[in-house]
N, CA and C atoms as a LAMMPS dump frame, in Angstrom:
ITEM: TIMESTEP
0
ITEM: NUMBER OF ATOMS
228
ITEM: BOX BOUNDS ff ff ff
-5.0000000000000000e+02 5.0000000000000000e+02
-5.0000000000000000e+02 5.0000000000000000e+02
-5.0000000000000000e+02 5.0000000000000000e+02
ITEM: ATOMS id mol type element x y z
1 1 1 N 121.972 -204.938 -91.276
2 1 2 C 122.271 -204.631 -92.661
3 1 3 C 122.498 -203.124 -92.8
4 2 1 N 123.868 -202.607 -93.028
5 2 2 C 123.951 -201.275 -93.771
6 2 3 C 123.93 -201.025 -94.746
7 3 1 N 122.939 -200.255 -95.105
8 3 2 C 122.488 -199.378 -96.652
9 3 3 C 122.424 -198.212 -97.088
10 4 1 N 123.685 -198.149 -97.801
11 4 2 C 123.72 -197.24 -97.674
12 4 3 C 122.795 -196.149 -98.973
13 5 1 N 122.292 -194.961 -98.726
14 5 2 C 121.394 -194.711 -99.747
15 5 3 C 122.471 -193.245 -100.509
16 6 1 N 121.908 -193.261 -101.883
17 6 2 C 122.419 -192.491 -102.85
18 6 3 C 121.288 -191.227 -102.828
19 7 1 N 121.624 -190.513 -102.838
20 7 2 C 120.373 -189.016 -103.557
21 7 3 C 120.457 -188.496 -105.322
22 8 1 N 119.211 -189.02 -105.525
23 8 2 C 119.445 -189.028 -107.135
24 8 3 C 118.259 -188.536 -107.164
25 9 1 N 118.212 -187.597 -108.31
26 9 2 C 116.876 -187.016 -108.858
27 9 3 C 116.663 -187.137 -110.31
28 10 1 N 115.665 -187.909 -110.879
29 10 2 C 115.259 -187.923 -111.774
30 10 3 C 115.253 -186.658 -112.746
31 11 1 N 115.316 -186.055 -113.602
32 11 2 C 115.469 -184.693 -114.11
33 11 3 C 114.949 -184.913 -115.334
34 12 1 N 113.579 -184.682 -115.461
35 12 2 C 113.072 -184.515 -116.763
36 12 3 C 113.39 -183.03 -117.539
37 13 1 N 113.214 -183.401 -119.359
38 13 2 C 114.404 -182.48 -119.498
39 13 3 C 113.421 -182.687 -121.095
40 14 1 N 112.879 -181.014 -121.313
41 14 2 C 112.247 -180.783 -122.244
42 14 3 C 112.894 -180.605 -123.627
43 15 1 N 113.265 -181.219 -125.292
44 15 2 C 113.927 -180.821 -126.077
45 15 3 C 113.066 -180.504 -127.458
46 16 1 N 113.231 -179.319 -127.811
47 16 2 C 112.634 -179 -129.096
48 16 3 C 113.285 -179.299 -130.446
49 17 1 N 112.793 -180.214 -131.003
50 17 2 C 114.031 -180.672 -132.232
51 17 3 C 112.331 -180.5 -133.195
52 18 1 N 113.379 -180.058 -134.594
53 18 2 C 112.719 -179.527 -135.7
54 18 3 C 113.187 -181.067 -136.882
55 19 1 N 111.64 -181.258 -137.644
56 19 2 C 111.744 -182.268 -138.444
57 19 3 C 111.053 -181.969 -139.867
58 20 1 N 111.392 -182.064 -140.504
59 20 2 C 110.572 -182.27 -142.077
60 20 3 C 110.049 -183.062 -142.633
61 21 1 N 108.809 -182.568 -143.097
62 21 2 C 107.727 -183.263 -143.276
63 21 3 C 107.833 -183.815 -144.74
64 22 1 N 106.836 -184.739 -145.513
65 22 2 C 106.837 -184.974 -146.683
66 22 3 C 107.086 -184.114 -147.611
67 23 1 N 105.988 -182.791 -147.331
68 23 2 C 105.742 -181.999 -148.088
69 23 3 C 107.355 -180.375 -148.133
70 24 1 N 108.308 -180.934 -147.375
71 24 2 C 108.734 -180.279 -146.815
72 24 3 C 108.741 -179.335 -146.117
73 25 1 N 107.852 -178.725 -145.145
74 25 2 C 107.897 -178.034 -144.47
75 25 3 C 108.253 -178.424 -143.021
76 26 1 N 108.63 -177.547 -142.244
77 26 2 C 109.738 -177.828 -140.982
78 26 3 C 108.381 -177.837 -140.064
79 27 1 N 108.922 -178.766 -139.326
80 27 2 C 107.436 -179.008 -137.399
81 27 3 C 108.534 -178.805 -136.554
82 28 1 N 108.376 -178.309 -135.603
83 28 2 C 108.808 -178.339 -134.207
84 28 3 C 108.029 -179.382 -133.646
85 29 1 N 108.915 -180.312 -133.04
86 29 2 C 108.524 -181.349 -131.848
87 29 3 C 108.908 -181.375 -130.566
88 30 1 N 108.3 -181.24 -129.416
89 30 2 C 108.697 -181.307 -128.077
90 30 3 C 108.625 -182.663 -127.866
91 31 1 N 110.432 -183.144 -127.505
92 31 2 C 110.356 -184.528 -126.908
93 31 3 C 110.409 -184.259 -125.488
94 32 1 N 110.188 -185.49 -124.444
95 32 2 C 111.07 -185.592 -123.023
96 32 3 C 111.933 -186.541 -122.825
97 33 1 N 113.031 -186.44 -122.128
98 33 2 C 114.016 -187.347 -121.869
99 33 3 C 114.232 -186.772 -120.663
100 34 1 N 114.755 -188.409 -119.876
101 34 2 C 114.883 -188.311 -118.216
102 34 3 C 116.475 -188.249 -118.269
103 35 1 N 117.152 -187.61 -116.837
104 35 2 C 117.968 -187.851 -116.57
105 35 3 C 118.515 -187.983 -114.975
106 36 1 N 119.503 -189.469 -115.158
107 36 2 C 119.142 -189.186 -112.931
108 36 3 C 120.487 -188.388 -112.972
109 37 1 N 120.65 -187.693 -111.841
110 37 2 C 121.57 -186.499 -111.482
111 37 3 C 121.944 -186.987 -110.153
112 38 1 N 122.777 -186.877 -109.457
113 38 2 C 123.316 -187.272 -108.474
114 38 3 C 123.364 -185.448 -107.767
115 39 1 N 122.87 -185.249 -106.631
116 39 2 C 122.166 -183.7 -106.222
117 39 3 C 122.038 -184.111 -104.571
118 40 1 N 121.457 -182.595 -103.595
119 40 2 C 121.575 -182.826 -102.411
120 40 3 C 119.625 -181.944 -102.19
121 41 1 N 119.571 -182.047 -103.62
122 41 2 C 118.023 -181.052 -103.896
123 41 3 C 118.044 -180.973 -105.231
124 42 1 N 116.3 -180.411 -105.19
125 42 2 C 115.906 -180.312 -106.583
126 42 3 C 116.379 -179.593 -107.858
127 43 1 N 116.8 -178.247 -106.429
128 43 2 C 117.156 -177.104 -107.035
129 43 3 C 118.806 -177.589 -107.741
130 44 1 N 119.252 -178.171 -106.752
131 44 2 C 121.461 -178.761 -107.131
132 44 3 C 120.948 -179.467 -108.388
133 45 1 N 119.757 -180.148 -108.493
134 45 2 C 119.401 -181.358 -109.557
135 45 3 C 119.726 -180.719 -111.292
136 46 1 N 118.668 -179.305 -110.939
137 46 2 C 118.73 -178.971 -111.956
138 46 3 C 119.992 -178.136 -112.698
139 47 1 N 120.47 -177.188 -111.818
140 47 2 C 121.922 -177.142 -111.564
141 47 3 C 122.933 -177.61 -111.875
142 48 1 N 123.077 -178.906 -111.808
143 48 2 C 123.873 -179.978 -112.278
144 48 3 C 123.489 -180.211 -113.81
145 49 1 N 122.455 -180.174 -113.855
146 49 2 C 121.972 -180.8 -115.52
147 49 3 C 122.025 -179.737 -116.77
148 50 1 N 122.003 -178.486 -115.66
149 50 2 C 122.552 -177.275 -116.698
150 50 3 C 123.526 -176.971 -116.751
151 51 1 N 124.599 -177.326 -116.056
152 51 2 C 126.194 -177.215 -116.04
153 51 3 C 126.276 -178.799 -116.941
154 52 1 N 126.071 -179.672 -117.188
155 52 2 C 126.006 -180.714 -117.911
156 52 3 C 125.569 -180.257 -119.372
157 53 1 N 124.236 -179.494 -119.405
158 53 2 C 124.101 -179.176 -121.039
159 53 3 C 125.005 -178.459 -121.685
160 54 1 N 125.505 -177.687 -120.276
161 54 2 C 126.407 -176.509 -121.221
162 54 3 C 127.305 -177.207 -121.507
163 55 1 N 127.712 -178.302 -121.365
164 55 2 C 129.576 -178.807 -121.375
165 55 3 C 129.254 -179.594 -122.678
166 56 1 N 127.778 -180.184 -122.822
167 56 2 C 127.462 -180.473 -124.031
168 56 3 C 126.91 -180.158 -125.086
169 57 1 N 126.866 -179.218 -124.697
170 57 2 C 126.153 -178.056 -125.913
171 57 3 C 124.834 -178.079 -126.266
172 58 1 N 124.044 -178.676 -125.145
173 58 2 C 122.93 -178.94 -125.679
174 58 3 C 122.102 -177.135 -126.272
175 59 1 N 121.188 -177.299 -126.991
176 59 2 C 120.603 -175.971 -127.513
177 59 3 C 118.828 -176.348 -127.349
178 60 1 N 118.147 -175.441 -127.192
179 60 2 C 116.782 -175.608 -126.804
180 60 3 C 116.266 -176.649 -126.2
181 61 1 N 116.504 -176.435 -124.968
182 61 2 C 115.769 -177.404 -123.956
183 61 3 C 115.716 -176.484 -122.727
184 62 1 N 114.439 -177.184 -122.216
185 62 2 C 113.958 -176.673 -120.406
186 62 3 C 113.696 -177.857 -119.853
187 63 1 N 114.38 -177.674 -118.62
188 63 2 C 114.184 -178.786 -117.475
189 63 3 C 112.636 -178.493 -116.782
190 64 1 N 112.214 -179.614 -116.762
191 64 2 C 110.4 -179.595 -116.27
192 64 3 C 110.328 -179.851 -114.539
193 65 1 N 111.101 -180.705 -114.368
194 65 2 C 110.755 -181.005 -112.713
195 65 3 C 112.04 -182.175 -112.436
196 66 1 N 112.337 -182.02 -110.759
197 66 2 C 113.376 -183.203 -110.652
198 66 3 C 112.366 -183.725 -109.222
199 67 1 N 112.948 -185.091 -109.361
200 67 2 C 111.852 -185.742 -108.433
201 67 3 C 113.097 -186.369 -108
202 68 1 N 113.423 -187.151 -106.571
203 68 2 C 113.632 -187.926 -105.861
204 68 3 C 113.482 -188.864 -105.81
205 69 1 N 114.523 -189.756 -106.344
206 69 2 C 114.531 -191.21 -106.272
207 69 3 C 115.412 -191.978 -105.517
208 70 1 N 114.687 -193.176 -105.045
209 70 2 C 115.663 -193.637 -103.73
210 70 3 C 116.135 -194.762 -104.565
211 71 1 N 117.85 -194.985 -104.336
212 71 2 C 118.452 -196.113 -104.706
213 71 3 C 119.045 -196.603 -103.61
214 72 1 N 119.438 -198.376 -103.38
215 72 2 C 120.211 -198.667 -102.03
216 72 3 C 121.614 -198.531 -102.629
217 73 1 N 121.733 -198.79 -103.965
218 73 2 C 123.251 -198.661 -104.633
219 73 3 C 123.165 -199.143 -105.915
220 74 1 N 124.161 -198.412 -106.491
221 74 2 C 124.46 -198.205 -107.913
222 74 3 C 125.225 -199.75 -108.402
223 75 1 N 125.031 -200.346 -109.055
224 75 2 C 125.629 -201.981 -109.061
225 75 3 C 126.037 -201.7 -110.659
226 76 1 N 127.508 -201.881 -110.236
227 76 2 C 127.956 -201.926 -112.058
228 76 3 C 128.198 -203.035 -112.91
């Protein structure tokens, strides 16, 4: 059996979004959201995901950590 394997890193990805309250006053909330990145390292992982925010404009966020995840293949 050949299997072939993909290099994907998970890329957690810190976002500060501001909400209003009853009383109206503004909260800052730190969400997390994952993202897998297709990378050759942690470091390309994050790399990739910041050449990705920029193309989307994302605004206040920090990437927390990319981890390594093994896939045998991507099935569409």
């Amino acid at each position: 059996m050949n299997e072939k394997q993909f290099e994907w890193y998970e890329v957690d990805v810190e976002f500060i979004t501001e909400t209003e309250g009853r009383n109206g006053d503004v909260k800052q909330r730190v969400t997390t959201e994952k993202y897998l990145v297709n990378a050759t390292s942690p470091t390309e992982a994050e790399a990739n995901f910041n050449a990705y925010a920029a193309e989307k404009q994302f605004v206040d966020f920090r990437t927390k950590k990319a981890v390594e995840k093994k896939y045998i293949d991507v099935v569409k």
